[in-house]
N, CA, C and O of each residue as an XYZ file, in Angstrom:
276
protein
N     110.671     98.516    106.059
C     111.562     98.785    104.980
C     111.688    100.303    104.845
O     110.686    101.018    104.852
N     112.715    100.705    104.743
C     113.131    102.263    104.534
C     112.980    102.607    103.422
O     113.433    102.005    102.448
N     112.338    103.598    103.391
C     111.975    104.442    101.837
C     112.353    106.383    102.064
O     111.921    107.268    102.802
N     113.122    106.314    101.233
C     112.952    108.114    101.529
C     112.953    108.890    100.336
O     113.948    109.464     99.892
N     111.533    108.899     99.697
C     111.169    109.493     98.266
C     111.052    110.994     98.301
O     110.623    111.681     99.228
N     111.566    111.434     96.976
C     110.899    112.794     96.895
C     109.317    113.347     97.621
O     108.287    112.684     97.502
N     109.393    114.728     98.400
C     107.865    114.866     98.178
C     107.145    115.022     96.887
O     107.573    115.101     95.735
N     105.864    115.049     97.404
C     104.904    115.428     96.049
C     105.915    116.772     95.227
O     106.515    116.608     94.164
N     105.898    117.803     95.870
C     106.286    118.458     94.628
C     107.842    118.576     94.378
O     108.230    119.530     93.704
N     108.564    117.863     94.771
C     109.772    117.543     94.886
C     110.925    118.903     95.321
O     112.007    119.313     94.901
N     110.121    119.207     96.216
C     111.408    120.475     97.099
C     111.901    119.222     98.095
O     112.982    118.807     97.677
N     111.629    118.774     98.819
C     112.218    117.670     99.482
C     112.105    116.247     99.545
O     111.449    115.504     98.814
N     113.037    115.894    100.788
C     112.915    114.203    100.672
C     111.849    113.937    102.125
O     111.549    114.805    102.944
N     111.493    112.753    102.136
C     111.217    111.890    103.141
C     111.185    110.962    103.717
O     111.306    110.004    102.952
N     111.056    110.602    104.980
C     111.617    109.128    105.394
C     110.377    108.481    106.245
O     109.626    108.845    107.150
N     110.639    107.030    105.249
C     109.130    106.560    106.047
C     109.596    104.740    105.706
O     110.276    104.138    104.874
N     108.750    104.401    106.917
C     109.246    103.074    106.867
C     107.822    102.519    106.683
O     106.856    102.831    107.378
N     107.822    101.470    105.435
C     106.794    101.477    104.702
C     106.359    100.057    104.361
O     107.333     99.305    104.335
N     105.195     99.447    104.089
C     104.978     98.424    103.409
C     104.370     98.528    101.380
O     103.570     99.111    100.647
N     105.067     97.868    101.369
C     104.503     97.580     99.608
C     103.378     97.355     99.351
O     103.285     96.181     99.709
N     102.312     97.674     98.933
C     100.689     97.155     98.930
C     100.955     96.963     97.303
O      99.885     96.370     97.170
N     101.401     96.970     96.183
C     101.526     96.777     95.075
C     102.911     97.688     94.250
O     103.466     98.776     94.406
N     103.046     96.450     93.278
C     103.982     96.835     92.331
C     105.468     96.842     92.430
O     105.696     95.649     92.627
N     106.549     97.412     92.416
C     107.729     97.403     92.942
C     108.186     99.000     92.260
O     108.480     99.502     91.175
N     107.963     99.493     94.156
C     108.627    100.915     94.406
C     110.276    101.415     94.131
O     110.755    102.549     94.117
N     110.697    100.529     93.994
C     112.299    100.390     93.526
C     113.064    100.803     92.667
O     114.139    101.402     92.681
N     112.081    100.238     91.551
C     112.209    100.254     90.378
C     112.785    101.439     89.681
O     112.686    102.609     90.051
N     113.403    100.983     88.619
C     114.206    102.255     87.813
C     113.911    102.600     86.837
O     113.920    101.766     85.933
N     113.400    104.360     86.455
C     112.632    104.364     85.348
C     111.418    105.148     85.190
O     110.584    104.431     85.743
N     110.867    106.087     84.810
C     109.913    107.136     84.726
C     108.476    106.678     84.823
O     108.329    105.649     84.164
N     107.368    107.079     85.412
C     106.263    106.103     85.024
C     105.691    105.625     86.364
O     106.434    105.920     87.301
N     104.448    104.892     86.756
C     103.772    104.881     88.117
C     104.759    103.035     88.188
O     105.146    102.344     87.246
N     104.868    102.780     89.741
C     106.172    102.444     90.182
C     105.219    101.470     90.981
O     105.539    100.287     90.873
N     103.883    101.787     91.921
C     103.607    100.787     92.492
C     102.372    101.802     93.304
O     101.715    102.717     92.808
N     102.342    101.248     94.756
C     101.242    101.670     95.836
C     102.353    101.504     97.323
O     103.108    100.533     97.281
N     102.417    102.168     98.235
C     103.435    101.793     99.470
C     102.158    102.536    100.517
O     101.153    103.191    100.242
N     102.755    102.075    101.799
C     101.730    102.440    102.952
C     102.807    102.726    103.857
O     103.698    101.889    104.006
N     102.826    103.955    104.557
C     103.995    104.516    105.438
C     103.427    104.096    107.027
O     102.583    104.787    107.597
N     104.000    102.915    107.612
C     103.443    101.905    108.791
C     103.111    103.048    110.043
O     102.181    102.913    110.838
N     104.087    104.209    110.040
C     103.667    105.003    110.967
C     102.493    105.690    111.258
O     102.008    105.809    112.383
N     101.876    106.310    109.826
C     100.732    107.081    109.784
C      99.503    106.398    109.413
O      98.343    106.665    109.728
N     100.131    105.148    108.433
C      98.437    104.596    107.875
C      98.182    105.065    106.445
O      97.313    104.653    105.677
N      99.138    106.040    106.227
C      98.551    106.725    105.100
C      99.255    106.209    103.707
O     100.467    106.007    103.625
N      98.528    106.063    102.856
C      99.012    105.410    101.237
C      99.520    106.520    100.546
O      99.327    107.684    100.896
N     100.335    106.079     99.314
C     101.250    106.822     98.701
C     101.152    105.922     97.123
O     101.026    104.698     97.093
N     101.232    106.757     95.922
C     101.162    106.173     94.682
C     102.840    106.746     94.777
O     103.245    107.672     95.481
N     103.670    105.853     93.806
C     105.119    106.282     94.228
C     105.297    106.071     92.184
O     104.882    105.181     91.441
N     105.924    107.078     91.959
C     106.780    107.452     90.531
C     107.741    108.074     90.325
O     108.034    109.165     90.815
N     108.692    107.061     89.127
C     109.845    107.031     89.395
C     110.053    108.974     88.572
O     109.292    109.673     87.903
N     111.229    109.137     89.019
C     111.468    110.885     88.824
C     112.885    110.602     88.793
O     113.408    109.522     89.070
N     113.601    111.932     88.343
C     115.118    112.067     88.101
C     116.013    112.490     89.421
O     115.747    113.137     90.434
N     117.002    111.936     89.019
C     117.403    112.388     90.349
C     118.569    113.693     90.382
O     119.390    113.960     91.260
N     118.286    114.397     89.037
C     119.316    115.480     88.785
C     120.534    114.921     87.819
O     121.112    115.694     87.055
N     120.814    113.796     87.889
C     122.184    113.156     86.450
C     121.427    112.816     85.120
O     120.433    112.131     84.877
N     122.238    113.519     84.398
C     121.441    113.524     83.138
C     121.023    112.353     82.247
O     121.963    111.675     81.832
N     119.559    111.916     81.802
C     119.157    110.906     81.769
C     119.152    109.656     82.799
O     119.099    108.530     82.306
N     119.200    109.788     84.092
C     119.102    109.270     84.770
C     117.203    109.310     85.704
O     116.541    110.281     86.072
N     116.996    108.273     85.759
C     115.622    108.125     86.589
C     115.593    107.059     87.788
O     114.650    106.282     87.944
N     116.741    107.101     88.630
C     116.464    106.262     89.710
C     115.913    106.754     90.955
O     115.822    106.114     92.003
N     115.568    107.896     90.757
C     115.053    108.004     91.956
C     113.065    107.942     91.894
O     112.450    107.716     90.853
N     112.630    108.112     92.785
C     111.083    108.157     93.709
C     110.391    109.637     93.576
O     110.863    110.767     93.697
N     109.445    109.294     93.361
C     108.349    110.584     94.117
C     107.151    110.403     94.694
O     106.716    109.253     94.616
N     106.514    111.164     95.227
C     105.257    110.020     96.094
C     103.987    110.755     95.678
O     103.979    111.966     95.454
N     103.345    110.286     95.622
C     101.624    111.098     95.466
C     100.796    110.725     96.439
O     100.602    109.511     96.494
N     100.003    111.679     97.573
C      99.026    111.377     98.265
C      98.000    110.761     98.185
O      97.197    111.481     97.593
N      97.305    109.292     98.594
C      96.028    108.564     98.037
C      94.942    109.619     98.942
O      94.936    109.329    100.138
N      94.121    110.671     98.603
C      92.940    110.994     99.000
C      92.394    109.640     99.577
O      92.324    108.567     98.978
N      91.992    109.943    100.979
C      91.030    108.742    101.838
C      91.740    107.633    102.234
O      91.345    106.467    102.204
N      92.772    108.032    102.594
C      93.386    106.760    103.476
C      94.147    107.519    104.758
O      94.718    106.852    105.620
C-alpha cells in the first residue's frame, strides 16, 4: 500500500510502501493516527495526522521514528 507522509519534521514528503500494524493511518484529523511498517526497510513509524497548508484543514500525515525497530 502506498503511503507518502510528511517527514518527521515536515520539510518533506516520503514514499514508502507500507503495512498497517495498528489503527487507521488514513484517517482525517489531528492526533496519533495509528503504527505503519515501511516493507522495504523493516522500520516502524507512529503516523499523525498534520495540516496540509488549507486553512483548517488536517488531511494530511506525518511520521515519527519507532527507536528499535
Amino acid at each position: 500500500m502506498l503511503f507518502t507522509p510528511q517527514n518527521e519534521d515536515g520539510s518533506g514528503r516520503l514514499e514508502m510502501d507500507i503495512t498497517v500494524i495498528s489503527g487507521d493511518p488514513f484517517a482525517r484529523g489531528l492526533g496519533f493516527r495509528g503504527v505503519v511498517q515501511d516493507k522495504k526497510t523493516g522500520n516502524r513509524y507512529k503516523v499523525y495526522g498534520a495540516s496540509c497548508g488549507l486553512p483548517r484543514c488536517q488531511c494530511d500525515a506525518r511520521i515519527k521514528a519507532i527507536m528499535g525497530t
